[in-house]
LOLUMZA-807701 format. One record per residue: y, x, z of N, C-alpha, C in turn; residue in three letters. Coordinates in nm, 3 decimals, m for minus. Example, Ala and Ser with C-alpha at 12.3 -4.5 7.8 and 13.67 -1.06 7.14 Angstrom:
BEGIN
n.c2|n.c1|n.c3|ca.c2|ca.c1|ca.c3|c.c2|c.c1|c.c3|rest
m0.569|1.319|0.780|m0.450|1.230|0.780|m0.330|1.320|0.780|ALA
m0.225|1.285|0.708|m0.106|1.367|0.714|0.003|1.290|0.787|SER
END
This chain:
BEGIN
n.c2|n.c1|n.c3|ca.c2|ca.c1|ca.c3|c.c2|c.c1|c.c3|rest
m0.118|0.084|0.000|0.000|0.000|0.000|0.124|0.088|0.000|UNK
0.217|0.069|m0.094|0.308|0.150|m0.086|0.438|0.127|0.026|UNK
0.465|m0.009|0.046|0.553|0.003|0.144|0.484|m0.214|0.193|UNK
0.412|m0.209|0.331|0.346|m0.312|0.404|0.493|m0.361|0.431|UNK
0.613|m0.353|0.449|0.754|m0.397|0.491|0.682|m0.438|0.644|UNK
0.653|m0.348|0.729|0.584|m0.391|0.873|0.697|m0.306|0.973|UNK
0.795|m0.215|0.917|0.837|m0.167|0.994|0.980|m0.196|1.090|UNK
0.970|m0.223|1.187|1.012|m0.309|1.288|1.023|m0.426|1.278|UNK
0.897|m0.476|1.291|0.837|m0.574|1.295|0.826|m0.631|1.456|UNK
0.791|m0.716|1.516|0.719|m0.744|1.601|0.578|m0.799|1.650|UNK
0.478|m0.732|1.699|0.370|m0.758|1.639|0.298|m0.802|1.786|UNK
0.228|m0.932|1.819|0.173|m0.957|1.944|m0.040|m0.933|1.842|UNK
m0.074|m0.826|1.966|m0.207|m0.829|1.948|m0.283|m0.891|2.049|UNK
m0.344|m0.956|2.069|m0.426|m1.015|2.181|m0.581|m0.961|2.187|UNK
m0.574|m0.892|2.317|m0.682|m0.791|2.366|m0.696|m0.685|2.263|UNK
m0.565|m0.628|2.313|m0.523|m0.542|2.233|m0.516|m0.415|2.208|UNK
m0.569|m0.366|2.400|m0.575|m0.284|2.427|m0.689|m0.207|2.452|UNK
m0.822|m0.233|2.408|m0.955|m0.185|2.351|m0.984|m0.244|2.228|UNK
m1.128|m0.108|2.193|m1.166|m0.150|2.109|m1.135|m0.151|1.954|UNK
m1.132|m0.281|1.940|m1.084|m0.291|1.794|m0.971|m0.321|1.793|UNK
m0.896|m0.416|1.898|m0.810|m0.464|1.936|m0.696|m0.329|1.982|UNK
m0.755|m0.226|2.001|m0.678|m0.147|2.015|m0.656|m0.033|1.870|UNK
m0.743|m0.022|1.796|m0.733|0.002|1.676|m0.611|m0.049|1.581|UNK
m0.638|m0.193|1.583|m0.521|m0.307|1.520|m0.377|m0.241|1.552|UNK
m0.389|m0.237|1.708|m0.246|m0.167|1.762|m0.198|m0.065|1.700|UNK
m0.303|m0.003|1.709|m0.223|0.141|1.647|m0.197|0.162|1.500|UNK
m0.280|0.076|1.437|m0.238|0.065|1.279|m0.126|0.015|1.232|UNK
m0.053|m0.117|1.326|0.076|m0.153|1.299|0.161|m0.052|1.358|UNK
0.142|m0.009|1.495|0.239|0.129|1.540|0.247|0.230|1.449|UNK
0.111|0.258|1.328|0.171|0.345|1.262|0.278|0.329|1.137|UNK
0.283|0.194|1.125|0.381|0.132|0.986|0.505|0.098|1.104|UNK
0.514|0.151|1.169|0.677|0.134|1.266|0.699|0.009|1.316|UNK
0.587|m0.072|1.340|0.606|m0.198|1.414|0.613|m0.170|1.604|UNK
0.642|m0.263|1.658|0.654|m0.289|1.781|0.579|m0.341|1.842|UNK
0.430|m0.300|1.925|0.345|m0.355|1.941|0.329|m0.444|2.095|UNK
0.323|m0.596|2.115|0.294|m0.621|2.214|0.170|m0.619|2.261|UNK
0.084|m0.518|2.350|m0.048|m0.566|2.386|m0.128|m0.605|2.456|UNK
m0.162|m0.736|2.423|m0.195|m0.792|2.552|m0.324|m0.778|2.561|UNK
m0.332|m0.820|2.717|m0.470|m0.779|2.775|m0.504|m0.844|2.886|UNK
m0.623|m0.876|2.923|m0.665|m0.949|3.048|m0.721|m0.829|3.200|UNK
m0.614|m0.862|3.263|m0.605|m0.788|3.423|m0.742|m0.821|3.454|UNK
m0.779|m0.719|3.530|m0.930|m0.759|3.588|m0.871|m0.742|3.779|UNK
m0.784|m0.899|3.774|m0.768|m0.922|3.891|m0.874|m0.996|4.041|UNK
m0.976|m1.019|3.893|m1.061|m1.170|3.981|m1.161|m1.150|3.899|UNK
m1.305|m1.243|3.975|m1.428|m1.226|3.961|m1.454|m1.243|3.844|UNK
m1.546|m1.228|3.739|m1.560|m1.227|3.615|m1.669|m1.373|3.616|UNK
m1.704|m1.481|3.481|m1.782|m1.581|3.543|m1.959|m1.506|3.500|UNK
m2.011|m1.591|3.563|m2.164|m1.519|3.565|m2.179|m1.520|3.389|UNK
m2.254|m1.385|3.363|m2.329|m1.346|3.269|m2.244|m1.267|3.191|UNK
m2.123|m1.235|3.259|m2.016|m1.157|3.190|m1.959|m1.048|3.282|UNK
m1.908|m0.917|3.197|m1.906|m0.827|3.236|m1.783|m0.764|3.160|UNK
m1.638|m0.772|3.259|m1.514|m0.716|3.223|m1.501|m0.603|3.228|UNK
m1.539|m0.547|3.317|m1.547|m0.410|3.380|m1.561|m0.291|3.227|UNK
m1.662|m0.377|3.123|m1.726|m0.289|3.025|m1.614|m0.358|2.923|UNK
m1.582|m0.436|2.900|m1.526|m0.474|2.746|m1.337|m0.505|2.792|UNK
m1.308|m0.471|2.930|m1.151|m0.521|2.943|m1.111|m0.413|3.005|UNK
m0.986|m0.341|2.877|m0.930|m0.190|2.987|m0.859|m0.230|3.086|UNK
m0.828|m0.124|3.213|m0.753|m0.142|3.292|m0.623|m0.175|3.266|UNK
m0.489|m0.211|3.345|m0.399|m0.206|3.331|m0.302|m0.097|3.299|UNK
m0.318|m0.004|3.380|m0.315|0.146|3.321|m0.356|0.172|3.206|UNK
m0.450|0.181|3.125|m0.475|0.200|3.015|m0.433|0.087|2.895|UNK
m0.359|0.005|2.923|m0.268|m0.075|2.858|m0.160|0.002|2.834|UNK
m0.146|0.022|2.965|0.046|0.057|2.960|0.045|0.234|2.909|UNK
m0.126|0.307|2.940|m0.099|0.440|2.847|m0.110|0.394|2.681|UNK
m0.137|0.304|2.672|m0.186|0.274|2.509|m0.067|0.279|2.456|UNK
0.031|0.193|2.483|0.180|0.135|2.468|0.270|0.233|2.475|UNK
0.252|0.346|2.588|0.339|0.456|2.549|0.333|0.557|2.432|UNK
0.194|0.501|2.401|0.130|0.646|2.263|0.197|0.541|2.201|UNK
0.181|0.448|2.151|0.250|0.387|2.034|0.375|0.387|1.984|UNK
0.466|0.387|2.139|0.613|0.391|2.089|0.651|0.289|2.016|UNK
0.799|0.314|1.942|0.848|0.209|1.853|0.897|0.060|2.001|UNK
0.842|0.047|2.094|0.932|m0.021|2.188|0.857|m0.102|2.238|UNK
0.640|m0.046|2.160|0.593|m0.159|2.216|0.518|m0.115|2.407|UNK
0.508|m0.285|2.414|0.475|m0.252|2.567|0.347|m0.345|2.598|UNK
0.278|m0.341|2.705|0.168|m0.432|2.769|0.185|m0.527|2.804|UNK
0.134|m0.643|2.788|0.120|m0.772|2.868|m0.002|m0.880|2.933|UNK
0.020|m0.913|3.051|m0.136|m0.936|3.080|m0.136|m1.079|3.058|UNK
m0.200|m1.210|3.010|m0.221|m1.302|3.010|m0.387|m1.302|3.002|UNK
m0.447|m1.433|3.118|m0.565|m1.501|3.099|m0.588|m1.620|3.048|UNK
m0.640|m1.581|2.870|m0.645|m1.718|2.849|m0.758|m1.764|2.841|UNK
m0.810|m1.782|2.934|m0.935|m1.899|2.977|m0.864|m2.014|3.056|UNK
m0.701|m1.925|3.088|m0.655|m2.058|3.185|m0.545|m2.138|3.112|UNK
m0.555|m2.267|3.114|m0.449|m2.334|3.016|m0.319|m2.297|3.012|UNK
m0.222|m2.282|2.973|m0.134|m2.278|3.004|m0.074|m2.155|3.000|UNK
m0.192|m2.014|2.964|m0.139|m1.889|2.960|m0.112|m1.835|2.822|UNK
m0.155|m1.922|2.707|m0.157|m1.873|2.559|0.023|m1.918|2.580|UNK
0.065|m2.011|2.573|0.230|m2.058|2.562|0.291|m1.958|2.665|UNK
0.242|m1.881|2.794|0.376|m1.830|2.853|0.363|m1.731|2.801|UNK
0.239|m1.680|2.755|0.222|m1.533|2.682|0.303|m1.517|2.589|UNK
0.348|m1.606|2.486|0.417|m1.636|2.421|0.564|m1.580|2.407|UNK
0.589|m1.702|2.523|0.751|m1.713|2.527|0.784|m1.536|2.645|UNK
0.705|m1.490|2.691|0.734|m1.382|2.769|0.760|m1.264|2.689|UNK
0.675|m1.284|2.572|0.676|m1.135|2.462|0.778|m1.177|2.397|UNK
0.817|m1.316|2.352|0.970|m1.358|2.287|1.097|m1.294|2.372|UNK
1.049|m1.276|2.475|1.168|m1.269|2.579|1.185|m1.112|2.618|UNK
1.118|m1.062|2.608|1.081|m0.935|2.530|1.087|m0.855|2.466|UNK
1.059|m0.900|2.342|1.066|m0.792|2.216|1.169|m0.922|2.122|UNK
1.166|m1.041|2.160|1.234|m1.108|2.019|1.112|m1.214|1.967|UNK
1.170|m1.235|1.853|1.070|m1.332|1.800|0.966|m1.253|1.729|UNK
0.793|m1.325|1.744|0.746|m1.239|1.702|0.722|m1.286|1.543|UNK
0.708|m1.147|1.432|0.690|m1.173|1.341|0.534|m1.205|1.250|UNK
0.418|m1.108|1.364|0.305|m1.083|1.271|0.139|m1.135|1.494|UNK
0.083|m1.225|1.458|0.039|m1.269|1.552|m0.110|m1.236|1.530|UNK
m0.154|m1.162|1.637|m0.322|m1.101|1.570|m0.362|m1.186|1.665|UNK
m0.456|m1.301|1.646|m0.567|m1.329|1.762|m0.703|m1.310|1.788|UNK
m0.722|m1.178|1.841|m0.846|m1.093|1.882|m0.888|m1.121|1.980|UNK
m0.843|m1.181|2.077|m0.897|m1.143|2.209|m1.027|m1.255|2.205|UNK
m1.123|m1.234|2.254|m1.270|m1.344|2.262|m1.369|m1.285|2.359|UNK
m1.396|m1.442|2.423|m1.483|m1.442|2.478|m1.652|m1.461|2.458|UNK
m1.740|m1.373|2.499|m1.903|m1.343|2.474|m1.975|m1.364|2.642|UNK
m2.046|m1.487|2.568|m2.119|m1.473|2.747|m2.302|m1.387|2.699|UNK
m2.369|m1.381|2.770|m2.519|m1.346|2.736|m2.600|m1.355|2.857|UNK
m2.702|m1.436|2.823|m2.764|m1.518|2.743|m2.685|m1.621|2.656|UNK
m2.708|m1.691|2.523|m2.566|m1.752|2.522|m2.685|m1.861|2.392|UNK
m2.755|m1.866|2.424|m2.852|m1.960|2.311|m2.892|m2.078|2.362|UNK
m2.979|m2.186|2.287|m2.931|m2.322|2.293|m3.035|m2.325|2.431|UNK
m3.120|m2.264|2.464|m3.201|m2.272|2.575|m3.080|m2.234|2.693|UNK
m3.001|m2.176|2.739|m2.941|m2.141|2.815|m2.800|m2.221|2.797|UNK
m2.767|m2.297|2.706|m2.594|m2.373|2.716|m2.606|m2.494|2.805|UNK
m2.486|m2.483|2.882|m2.381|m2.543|2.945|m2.279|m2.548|2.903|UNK
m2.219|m2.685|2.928|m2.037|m2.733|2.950|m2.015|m2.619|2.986|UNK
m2.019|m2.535|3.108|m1.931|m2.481|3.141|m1.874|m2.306|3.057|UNK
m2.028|m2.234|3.027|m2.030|m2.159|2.908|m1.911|m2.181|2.791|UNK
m1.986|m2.318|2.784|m1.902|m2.395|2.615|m1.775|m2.416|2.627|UNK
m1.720|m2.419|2.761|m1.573|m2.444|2.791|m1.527|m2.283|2.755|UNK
m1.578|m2.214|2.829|m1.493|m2.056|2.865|m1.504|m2.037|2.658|UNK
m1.584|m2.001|2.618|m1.599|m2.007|2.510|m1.515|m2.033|2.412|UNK
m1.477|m2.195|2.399|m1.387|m2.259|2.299|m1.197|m2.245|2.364|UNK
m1.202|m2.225|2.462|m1.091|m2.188|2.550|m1.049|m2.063|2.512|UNK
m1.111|m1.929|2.478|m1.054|m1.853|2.420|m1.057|m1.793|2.303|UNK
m1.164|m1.837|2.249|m1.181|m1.820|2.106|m1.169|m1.930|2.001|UNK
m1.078|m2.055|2.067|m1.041|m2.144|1.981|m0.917|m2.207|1.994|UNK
m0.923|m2.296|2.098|m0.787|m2.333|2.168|m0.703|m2.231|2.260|UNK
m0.687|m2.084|2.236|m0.637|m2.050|2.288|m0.508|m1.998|2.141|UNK
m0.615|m1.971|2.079|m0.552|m1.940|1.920|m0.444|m2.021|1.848|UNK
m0.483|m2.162|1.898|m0.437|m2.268|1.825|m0.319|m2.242|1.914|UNK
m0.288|m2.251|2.080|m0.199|m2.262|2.088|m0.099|m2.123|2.020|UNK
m0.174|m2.068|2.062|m0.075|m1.937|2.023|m0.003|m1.958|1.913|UNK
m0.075|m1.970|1.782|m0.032|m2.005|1.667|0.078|m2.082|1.690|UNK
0.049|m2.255|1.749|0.154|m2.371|1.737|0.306|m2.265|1.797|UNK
0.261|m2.213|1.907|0.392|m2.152|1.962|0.479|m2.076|1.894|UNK
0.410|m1.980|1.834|0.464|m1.908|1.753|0.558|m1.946|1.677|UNK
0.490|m2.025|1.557|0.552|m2.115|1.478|0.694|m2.235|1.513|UNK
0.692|m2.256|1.635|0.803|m2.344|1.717|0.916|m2.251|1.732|UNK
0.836|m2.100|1.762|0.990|m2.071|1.793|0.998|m1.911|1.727|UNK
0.976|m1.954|1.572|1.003|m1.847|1.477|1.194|m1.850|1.467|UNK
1.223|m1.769|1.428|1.380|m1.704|1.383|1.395|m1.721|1.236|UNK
1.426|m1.867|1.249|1.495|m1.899|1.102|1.397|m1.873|0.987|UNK
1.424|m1.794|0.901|1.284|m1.769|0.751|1.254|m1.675|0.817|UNK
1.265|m1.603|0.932|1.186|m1.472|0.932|1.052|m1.412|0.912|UNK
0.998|m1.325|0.871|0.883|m1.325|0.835|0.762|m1.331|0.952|UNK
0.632|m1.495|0.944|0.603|m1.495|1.029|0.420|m1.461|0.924|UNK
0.342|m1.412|1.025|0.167|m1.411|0.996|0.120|m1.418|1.068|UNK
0.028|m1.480|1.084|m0.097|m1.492|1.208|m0.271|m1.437|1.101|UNK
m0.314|m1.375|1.219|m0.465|m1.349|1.157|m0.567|m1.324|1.250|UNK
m0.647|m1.408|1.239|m0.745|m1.459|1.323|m0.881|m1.385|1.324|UNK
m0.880|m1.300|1.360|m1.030|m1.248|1.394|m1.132|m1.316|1.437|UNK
m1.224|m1.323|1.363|m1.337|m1.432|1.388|m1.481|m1.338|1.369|UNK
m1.588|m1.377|1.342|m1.714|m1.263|1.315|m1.820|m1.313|1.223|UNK
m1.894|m1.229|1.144|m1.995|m1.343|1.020|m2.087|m1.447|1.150|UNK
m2.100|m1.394|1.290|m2.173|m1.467|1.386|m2.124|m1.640|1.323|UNK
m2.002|m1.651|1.261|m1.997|m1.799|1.270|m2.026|m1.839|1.185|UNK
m2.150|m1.782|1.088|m2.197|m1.864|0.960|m2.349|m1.910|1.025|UNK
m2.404|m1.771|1.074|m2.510|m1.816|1.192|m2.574|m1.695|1.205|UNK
m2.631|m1.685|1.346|m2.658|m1.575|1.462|m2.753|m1.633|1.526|UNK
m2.830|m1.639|1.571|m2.952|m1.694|1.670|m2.922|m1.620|1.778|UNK
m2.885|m1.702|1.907|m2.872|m1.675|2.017|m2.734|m1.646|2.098|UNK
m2.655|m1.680|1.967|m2.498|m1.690|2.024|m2.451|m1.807|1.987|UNK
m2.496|m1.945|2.055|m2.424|m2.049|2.015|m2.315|m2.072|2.054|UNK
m2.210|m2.059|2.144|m2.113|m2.070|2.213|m1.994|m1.978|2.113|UNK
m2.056|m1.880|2.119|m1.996|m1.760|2.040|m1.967|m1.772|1.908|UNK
m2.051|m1.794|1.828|m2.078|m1.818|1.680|m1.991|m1.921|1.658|UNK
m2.069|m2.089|1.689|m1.975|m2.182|1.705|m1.819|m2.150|1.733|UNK
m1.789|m2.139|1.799|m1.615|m2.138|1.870|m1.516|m2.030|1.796|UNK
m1.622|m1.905|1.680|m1.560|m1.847|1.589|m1.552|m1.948|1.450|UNK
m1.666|m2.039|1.416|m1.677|m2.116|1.325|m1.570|m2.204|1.334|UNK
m1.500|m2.226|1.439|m1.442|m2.382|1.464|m1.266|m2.310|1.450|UNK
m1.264|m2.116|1.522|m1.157|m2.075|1.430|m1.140|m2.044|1.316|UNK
m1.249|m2.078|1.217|m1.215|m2.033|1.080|m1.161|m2.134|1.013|UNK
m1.207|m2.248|1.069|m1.179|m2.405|1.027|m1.025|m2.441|1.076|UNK
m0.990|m2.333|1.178|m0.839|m2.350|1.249|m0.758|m2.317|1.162|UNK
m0.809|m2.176|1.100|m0.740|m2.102|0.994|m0.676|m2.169|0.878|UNK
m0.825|m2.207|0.828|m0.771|m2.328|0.700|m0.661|m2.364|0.738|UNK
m0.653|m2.506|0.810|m0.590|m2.594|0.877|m0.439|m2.621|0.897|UNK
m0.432|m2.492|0.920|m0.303|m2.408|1.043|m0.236|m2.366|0.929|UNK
m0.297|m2.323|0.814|m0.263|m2.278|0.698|m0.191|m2.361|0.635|UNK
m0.261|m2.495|0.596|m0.197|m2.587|0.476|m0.060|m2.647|0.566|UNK
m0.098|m2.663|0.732|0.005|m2.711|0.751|0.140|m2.651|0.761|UNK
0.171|m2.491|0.738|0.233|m2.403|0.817|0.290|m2.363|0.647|UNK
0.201|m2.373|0.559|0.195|m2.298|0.444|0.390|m2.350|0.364|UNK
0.416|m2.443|0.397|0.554|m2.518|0.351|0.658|m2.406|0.372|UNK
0.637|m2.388|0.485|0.717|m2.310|0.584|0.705|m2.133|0.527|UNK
0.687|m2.109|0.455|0.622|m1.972|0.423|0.570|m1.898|0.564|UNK
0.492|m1.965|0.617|0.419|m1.910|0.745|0.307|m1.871|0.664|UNK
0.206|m1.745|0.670|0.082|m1.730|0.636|0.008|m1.688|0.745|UNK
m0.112|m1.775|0.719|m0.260|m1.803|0.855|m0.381|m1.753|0.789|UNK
m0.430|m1.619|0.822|m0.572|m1.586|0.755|m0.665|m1.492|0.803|UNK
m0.765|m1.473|0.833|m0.873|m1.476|0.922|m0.940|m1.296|0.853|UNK
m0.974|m1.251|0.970|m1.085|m1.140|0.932|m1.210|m1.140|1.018|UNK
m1.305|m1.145|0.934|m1.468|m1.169|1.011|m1.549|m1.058|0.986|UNK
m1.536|m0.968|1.112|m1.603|m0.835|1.091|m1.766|m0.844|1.108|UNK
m1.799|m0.756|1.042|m2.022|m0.730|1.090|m2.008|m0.697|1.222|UNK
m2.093|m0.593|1.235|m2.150|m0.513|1.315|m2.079|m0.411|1.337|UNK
m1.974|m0.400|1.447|m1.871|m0.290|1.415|m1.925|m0.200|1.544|UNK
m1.924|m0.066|1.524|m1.962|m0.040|1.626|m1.791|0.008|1.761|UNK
m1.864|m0.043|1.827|m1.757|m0.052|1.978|m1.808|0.010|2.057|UNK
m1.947|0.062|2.102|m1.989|0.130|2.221|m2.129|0.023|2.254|UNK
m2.132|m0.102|2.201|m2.247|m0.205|2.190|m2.372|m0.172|2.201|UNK
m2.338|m0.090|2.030|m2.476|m0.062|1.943|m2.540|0.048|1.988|UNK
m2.671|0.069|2.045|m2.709|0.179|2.058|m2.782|0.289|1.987|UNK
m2.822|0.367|1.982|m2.870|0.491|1.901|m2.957|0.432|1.823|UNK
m3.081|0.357|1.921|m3.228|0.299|1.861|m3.168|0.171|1.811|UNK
m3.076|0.081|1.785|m3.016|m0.020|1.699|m2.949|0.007|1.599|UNK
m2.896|0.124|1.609|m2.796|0.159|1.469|m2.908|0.175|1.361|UNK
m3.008|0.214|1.349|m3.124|0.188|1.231|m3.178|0.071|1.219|UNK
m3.146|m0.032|1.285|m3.200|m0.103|1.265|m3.070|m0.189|1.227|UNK
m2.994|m0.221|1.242|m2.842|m0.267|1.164|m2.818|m0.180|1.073|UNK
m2.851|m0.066|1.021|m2.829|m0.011|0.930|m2.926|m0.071|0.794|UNK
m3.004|m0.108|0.828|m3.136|m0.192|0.748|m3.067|m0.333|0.706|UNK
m2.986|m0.355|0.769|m2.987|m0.521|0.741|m2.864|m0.542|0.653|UNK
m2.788|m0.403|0.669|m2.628|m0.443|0.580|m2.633|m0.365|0.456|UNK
m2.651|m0.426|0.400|m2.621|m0.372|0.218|m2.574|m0.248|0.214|UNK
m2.465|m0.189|0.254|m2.362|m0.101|0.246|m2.450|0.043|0.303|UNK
m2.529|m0.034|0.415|m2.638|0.081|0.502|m2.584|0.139|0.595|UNK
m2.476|0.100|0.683|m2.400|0.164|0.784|m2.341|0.018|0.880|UNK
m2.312|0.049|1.025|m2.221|m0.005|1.069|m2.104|0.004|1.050|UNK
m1.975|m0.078|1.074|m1.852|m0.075|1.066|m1.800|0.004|1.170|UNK
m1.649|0.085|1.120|m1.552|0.096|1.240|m1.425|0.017|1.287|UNK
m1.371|0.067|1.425|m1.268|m0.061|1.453|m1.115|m0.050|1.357|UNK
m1.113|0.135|1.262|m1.039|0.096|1.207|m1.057|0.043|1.079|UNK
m1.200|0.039|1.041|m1.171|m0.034|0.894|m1.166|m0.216|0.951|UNK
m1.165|m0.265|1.051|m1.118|m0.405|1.073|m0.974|m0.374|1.031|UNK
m0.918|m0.310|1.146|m0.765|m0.269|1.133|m0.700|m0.281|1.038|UNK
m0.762|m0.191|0.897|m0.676|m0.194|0.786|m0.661|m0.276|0.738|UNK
m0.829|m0.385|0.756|m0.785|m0.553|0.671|m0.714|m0.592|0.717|UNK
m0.675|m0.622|0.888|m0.607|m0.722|0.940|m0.423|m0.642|0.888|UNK
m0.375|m0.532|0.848|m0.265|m0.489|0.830|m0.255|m0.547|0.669|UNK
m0.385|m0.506|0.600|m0.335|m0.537|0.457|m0.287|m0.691|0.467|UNK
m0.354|m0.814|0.550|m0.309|m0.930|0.519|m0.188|m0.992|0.589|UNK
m0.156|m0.850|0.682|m0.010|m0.893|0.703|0.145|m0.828|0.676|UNK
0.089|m0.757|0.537|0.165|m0.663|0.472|0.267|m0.824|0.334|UNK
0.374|m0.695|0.336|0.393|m0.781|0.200|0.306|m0.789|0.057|UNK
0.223|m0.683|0.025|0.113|m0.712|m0.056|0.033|m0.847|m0.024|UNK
0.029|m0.883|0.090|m0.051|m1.058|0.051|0.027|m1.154|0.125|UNK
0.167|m1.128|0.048|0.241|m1.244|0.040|0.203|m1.406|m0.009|UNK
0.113|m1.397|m0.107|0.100|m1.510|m0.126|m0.040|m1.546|m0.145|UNK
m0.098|m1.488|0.022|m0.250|m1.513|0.005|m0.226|m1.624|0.170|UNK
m0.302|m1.689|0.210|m0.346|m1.787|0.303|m0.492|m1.857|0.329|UNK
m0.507|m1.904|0.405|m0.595|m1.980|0.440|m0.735|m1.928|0.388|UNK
m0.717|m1.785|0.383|m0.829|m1.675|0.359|m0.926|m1.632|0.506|UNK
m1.088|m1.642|0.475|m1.157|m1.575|0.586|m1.167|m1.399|0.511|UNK
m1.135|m1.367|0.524|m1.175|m1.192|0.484|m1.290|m1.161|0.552|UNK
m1.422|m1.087|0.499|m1.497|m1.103|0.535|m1.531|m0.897|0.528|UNK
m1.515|m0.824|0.647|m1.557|m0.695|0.678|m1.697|m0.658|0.719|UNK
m1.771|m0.671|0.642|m1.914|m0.633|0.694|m2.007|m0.539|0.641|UNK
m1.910|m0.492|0.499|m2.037|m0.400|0.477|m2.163|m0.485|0.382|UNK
m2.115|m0.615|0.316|m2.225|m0.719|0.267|m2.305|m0.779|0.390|UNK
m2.290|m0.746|0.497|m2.380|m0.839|0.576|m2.326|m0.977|0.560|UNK
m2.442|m1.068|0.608|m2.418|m1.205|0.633|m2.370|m1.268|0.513|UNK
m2.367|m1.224|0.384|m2.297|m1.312|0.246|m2.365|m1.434|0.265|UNK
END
C-alpha cells in the first residue's frame, strides 16, 4: 500500500494488548496512528473453565505496550462481559484521544469444554456478551458519535470456527452471529460512508498450538503452515486503509485455505 492515509488516525483495538490483538496495535502504530488499547484487568475471579491469567496481559504490560507505540496511544481497561462497559469504553477513549476513526473488535471470549454435551445459559451468555453484543454496541456507539464525515471503519475479527468446529459451540456460534452483524451493520451504516468488515483467521499460532499439533494443523491447511498474529494484522490494516475504500460488508477470510 503506498500511502493506508492511517496516519493520525485514532484507532480503538479491543484486547489489544496480547497476542494478535497486540500485533493489530502495532501495525496501525506503525502507519502513525494513535492506538487505544484496551484490555481486560484481571481484577476478579475468572468464570469456571476459563483461564485469564494465560490469554489476558497484565495492566502493566498494557501500559508498556502503549509506550512502545507512541504516537499518543494509551491503555484502557473495560469488561465487556458486563453491560454497560462496551458504551463507557467508548465515550472514555472519545474523551481521550477524540473521536475514534478506525474500531477493531478483537477482544473474545473461549470457554473449554464448550460442546453441545457441556452448554449452558450461562456459558452461552458470557459468550454472545462478548463476542457479539458487545461488538454491536461498540459499533452503534461509535457511529453516534463520529465527527462529522470523518473517516470512520470498524473490523470485526471473527474465526473460520464460525462456519463449523466440533466442540466450540458457544464460540463458533457467537463468531457466526458476528459475521451476520457485519453484514448488517454494513448496509445500515454503508449511507453514511461508514465501512463494517470482518477478518476470520485459521489456526494462528498464539502460544495455543503445541509442538505435537503444529503437524497436525499443518496437514489440514492447504497452504501447510499455521498462521501468524501479524499476517491477521496486515488484513485487518489493509481493510482499514484507504485502498478498501469502497469494500464493506466483507468476511476476509486468513487461513492459509483452511475451512473454504
Amino acid at each position: 500500500m503506498i500511502d493506508p492515509r492511517l496516519a493520525g488516525q485514532n484507532v480503538l483495538v479491543t484486547g489489544g494488548a496480547g497476542n494478535v490483538g497486540a500485533a493489530i496495535s502495532r501495525a496501525f502504530a506503525a502507519q502513525g496512528a494513535c492506538v487505544a488499547i484496551h484490555y481486560l484487568a484481571q481484577d476478579r475471579p475468572a468464570p469456571a473453565n476459563v483461564r485469564w491469567d494465560h490469554i489476558t496481559p497484565t495492566t502493566a504490560a498494557a501500559a508498556e505496550l502503549a509506550e512502545e507505540l507512541g504516537n499518543g496511544s494509551f491503555a484502557v481497561s473495560a469488561d465487556l462481559a458486563e453491560p454497560g462497559e462496551a458504551r463507557r469504553l467508548v465515550h472514555e477513549v472519545g474523551g481521550r484521544a477524540g473521536a475514534i476513526n478506525v474500531l477493531v473488535n478483537n477482544a473474545a471470549h473461549c470457554e473449554s469444554p464448550d460442546s453441545v454435551e457441556s452448554l449452558n445459559a450461562e456459558s452461552l451468555w458470557r459468550h454472545y456478551q462478548v463476542n457479539t453484543i458487545a461488538p454491536a454496541v461498540l459499533t452503534a456507539e461509535v457511529a453516534r458519535l463520529r465527527d462529522g464525515d470523518a473517516p470512520l471503519s470498524v473490523i470485526n475479527i471473527t474465526t473460520d470456527a464460525a462456519r463449523a468446529f466440533p466442540g466450540q459451540t458457544g464460540y463458533g456460534t457467537s463468531k457466526a452471529a458476528l459475521e451476520a452483524l457485519t453484514r448488517s451493520t454494513a448496509l445500515d451504516l454503508a449511507g453514511r460512508g461508514i465501512r463494517v468488515n470482518a477478518v476470520a483467521p485459521g489456526p494462528v499460532q498464539t502460544g495455543w498450538i503445541t509442538e505435537d499439533l503444529i503437524a497436525e494443523v499443518n496437514e489440514i491447511v492447504p497452504m501447510g503452515r499455521v498462521g501468524t498474529p501479524d499476517e491477521i494484522a496486515d488484513a485487518v490494516v489493509y481493510l482499514a486503509s484507504h485502498q478498501a475504500r469502497w469494500i464493506t460488508g466483507q468476511v476476509l477470510q486468513v487461513a492459509g485455505g483452511h475451512a473454504l
